[in-house]
Each structure stands twice: as structure tokens, then as C-alpha cells.
C-alpha positions in Angstrom: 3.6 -12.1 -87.7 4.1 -9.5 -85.3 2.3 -9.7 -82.2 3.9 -7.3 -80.6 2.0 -4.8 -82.7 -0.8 -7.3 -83.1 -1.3 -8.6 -79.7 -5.1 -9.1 -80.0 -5.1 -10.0 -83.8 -7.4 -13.6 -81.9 -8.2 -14.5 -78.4 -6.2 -17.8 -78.3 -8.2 -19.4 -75.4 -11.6 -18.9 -77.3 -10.0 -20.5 -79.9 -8.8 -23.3 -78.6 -12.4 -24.1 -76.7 -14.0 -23.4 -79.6 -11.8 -26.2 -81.8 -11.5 -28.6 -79.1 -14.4 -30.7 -80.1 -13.1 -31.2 -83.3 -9.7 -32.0 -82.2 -8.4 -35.7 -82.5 -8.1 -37.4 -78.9 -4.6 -36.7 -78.5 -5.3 -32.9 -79.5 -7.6 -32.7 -77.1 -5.6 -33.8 -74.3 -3.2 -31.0 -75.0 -6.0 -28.6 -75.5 -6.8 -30.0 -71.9 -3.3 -29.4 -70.3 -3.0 -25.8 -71.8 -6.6 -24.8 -70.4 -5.8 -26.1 -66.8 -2.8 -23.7 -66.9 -2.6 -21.3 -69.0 1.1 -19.9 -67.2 2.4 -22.7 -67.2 2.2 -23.7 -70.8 3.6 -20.8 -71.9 6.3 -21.3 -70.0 6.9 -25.0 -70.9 9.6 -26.4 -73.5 7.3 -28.5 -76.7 8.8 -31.3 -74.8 7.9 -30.6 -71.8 3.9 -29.8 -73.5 4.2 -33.2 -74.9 5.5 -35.1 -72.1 2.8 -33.6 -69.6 -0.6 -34.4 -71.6 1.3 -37.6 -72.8 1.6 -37.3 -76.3 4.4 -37.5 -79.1 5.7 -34.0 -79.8 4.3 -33.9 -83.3 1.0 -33.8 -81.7 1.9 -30.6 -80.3 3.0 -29.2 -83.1 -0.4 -30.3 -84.7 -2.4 -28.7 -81.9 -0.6 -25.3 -82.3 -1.4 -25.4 -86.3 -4.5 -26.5 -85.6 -5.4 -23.6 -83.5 -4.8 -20.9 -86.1 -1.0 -20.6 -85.1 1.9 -20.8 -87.0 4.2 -23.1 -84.7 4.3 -24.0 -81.1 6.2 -20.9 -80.4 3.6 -18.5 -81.4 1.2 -20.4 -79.5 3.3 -20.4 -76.7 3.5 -16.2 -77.0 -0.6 -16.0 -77.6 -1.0 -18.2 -74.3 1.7 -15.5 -72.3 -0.3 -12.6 -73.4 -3.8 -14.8 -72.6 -1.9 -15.6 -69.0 -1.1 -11.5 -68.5 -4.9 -10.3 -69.1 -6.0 -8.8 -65.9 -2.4 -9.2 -63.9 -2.1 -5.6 -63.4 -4.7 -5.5 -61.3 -3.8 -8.2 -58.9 0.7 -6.6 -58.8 1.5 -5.2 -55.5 1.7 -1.5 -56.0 5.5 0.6 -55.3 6.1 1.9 -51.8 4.2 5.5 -53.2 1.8 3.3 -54.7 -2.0 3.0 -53.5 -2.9 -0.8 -54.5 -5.9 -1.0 -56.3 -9.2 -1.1 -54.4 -10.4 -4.5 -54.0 -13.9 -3.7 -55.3 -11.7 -2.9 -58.5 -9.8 -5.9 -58.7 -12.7 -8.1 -58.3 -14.4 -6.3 -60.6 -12.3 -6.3 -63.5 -10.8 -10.3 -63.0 -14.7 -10.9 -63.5 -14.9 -8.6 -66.5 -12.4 -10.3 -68.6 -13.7 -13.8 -67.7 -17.1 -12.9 -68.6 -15.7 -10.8 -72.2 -13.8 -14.5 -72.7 -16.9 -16.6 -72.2 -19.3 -14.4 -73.7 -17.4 -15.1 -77.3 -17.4 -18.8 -76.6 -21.1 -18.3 -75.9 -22.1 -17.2 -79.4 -21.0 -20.0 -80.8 -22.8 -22.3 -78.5 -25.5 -25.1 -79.6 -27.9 -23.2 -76.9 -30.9 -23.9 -79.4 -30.2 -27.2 -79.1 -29.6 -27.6 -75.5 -33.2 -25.9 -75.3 -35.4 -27.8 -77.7 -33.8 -30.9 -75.4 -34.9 -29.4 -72.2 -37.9 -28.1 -73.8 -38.9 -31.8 -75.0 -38.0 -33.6 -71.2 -40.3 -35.3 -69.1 -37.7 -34.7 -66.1 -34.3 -32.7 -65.8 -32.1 -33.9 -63.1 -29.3 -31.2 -62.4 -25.8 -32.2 -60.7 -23.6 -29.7 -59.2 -20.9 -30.8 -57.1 -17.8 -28.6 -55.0 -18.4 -25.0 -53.9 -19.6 -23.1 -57.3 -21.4 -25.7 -58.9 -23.4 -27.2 -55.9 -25.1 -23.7 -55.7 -25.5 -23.2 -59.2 -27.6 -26.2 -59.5 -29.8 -25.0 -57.0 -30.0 -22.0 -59.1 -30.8 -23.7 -62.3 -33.8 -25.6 -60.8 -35.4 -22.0 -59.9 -35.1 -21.1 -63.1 -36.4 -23.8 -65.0 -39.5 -24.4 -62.3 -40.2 -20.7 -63.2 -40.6 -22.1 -66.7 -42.8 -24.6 -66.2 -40.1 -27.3 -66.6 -39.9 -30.5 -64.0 -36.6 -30.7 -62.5 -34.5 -31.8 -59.7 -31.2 -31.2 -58.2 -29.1 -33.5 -56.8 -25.3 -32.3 -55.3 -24.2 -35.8 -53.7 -22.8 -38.3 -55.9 -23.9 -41.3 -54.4 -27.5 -39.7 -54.8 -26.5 -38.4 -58.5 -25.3 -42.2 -58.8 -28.2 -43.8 -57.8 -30.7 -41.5 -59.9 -28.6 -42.3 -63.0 -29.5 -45.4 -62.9 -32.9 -44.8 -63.1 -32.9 -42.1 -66.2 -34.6 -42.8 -69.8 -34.4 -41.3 -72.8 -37.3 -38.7 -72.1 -34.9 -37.6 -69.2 -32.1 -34.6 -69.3 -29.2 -34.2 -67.2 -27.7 -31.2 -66.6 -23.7 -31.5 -65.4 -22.5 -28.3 -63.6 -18.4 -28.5 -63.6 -16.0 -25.7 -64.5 -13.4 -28.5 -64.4 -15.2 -31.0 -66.1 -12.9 -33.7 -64.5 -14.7 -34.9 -61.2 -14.4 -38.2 -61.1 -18.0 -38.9 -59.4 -19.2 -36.7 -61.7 -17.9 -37.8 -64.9 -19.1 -40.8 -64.1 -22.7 -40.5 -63.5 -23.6 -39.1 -66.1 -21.8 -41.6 -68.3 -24.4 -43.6 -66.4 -26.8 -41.4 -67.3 -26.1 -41.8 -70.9 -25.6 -46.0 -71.0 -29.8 -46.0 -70.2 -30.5 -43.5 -73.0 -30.6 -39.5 -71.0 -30.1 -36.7 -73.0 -26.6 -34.9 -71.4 -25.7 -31.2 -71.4 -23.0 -29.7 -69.7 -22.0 -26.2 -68.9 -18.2 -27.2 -68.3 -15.0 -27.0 -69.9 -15.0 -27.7 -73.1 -11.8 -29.8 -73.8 -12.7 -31.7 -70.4 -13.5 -35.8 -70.0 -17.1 -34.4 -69.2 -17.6 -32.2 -72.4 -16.5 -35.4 -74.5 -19.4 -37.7 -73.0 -22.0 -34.8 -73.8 -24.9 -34.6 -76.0 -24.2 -30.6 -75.6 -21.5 -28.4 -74.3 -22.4 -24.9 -73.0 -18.7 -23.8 -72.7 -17.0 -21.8 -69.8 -13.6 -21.4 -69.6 -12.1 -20.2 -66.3 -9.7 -16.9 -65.8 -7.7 -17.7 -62.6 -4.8 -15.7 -61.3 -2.8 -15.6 -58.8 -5.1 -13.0 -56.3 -5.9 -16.1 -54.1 -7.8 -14.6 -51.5 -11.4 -13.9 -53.8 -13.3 -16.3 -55.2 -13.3 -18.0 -58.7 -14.4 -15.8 -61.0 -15.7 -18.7 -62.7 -18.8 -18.8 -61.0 -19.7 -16.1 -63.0 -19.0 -17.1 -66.1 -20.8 -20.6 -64.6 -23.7 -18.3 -63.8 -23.7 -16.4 -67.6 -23.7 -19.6 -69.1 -27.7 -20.7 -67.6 -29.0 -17.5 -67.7 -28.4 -17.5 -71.6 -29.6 -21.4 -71.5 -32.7 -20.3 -69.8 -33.2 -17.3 -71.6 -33.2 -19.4 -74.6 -35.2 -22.1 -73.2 -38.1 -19.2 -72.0 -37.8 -17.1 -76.0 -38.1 -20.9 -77.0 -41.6 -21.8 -75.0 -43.0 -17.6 -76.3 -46.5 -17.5 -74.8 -46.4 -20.4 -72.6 -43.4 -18.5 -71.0 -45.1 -15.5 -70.4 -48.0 -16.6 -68.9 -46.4 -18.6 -66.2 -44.1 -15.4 -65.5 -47.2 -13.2 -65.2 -49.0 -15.7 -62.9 -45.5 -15.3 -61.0 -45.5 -12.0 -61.2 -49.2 -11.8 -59.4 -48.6 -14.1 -56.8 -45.5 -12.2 -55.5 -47.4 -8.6 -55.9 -50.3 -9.6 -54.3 -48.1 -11.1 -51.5 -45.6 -7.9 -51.1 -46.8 -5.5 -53.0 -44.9 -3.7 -55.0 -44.2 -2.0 -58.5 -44.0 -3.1 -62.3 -39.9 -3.5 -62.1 -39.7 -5.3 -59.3 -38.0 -8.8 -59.7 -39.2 -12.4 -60.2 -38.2 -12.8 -56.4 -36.3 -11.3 -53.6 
């Protein structure tokens, strides 16, 4: 195979989020270690793969096969060229050299990492993920960190627009303790581009021991995607421009506005009647035109 020629032929991290779920537990721990850093596996010996997620070296070989490659060292080359996307805009430019405007760095680091997660979002059980929020007597979203703490805020806006009864809850002794109260009529939405916080891992594996319906918008090789009932995938694009921030917060941010877009297509005239009441309440309070958003 020539990939020189053919350096596109697949988008090797979209693959490998897409087959993690399928993977064997060993698989998926290499799936894990490859996703956390990208670089650095393409960098590493097959020995050096295997002795970092701790597993035998024929499970690397396995993974890579697995994948759609041929060997380890064409998945090694497909992870280089997946590490590469987007580092020309974050090089120092030559002495004669204008560096790229920062609006246009920023800008294209989050259009790759949106182009990567929308792909992983097509194949997404989002129908699914719906029906289950559609069907709750109570959704409980956790977010913890930077990113996900405010996302979760953000996802109870836009379910309450929908009718739906939801609460967030970014502390994890709080998260802990309302775990332990869940049934199966509940839904708990996980918010984690890491899916490997400990506190967070393990509520909702609370969650799940009294019966709570679990989707998570997270990695999708991660402890937390394992424990799921759904996985809304989002991998994240890092490089090494340090001084913005993660990118994935977008592709956090992609991922529940197709979830709620599907949720509200789901619910049809019930949906548009709450978002013309809305709609009312904020005209008659502001004023305004027809295009003017649900909010401010």
C-alpha cells in the first residue's frame, strides 16, 4: 500500500473509535493508549505499544489488523499522518515569516476536530440515546473539570427547552450521593472527553447498579464508554499550541447539539409548541424579529 500517494485512503482515529466497542478487552486498552496520544504511538517500538497498555505484543498486532491495517507498522504511519493534521498551523514561521494569525490557528485546530467527530457522529446510536431521554422521568447530567462542568449546564438548557426534567450536578460527592438514589425511569448523562475520572467513572457505575439508563458523550475506547448503555463519541485533537483552549469542547459541544436535535425531531409537535411558547415569552419581553434566537 502506498500511503504516500494514499495518505487519506481512511481516517485512522475514526476508525479506531468506531471499532473500539467491539474490540476484546485487551484491544481496547490499546485502542485506549493510542487515543490518549496519538504522537506518541507513532513513535513507539510494538514493544514499547504493548508494554504501555499492558498487553502481550500479539495483541498489538491484533489491534492493528483489527483496525483495517495491514501490520503495526502501517498503523503506526496512519497514526503519524493523524498526529501531523493541523501542525502547520501551530510551526513557528522563518525569520521572513508572518506566523499565522491566531484567529487562524484557532480556527482551523477546531475545524479538523469538528471534520474528525462529525464522521464518528454518523455512526452514532443518537436514536437510541433519544428514545431513552425521551422515555425518563428525570435526567441527571454530570460534568466535571473545566469543559465538561459548563457543558452540563448547557445540556440542561437544552433539554428544559424541550420539556424534559433534568438536573445537573458538577460535584462528585453530590453526583455520588444522587446516584444512589436513581431508578430505572432515571437517565444519566456523563460529560467526559477523557472518560477516565475516577469520581466520575464511578458514579455512574452507581448509577447503573440501581437500574439508570447511562449515556455518555466521551471517549469511546475510555473506562466510562465501556459502563454505558450509549456512547455519543468525541475524540479529542490536541497539539502542541498550549496556550488555547481544548478544542475539544467543541467537538463536546457538537456532540449534544446533534443529541438534542434528535431528541426535539424525535418529540415533532410537542417540540414545536414548547419552542413557540418560548419564542412568545422572549418577544413579548424584548422585542424583537422572527430570527432572533431562543435566548441571548
Amino acid at each position: 500500500m502506498n500511503l504516500t500517494a494514499e495518505p487519506l485512503a481512511f481516517d485512522i482515529v475514526a476508525r479506531i473509535a468506531e471499532c473500539a466497542p467491539e474490540l476484546r478487552s485487551a484491544e481496547r486498552k490499546v485502542a485506549a493508549l493510542i487515543l490518549d496520544d496519538l504522537t506518541g504511538a507513532s513513535r513507539a517500538s510494538i514493544g514499547a505499544l504493548a508494554q504501555q497498555a499492558e498487553v502481550s505484543v500479539a495483541t498489538v498486532t491484533r489491534f492493528a489488523k483489527a483496525v483495517g491495517c495491514r501490520d503495526v507498522r502501517e498503523l503506526k504511519l496512519r497514526l503519524a499522518q493523524a498526529a501531523a493534521v493541523g501542525q502547520r498551523f501551530l510551526q513557528a514561521g522563518g525569520p521572513t515569516d508572518a506566523p499565522e494569525p491566531i484567529a487562524t490557528r484557532v480556527f482551523d485546530e477546531l475545524q479538523t476536530a469538528l471534520a474528525h467527530n462529525h464522521q464518528l457522529l454518523r455512526q452514532a446510536p443518537l436514536a437510541e440515546a433519544a428514545a431513552a431521554l425521551r422515555a425518563a422521568r428525570m435526567i441527571y447530567v454530570f460534568g466535571m473539570g473545566g469543559g465538561s462542568t459548563a457543558l452540563a449546564d448547557e445540556m440542561r438548557f437544552r433539554l428544559v427547552r424541550l420539556g424534559r426534567p433534568v438536573a445537573t450536578y458538577q460535584d462528585g460527592l453530590l453526583q455520588r450521593m444522587v446516584a444512589s438514589t436513581v431508578s430505572r425511569e432515571c437517565v444519566v448523562i456523563a460529560l467526559s472527553t477523557t472518560g477516565r475520572v475516577p469520581e466520575m467513572v464511578e458514579n455512574c457505575k452507581i448509577a447503573r447498579s440501581y437500574g439508570a439508563t447511562v449515556i455518555a458523550l466521551t471517549a469511546p475506547a475510555s473506562p466510562l464508554a465501556k459502563l454505558a448503555d450509549w456512547v455519543i463519541p468525541i475524540v479529542a485533537f490536541e497539539t502542541d499550541f498550549i496556550y488555547k483552549p481544548s478544542s475539544s469542547r467543541y467537538a463536546m459541544m457538537m456532540a449534544l447539539d446533534v443529541l438534542v436535535t434528535e431528541l426535539a425531531v424525535s418529540q415533532g409537535d410537542e417540540s414545536r409548541e414548547l419552542l413557540r411558547r418560548m419564542k412568545h415569552a422572549l418577544d413579548a419581553h424584548r422585542g424583537g424579529g422572527d430570527r432572533q434566537p431562543l435566548g441571548d
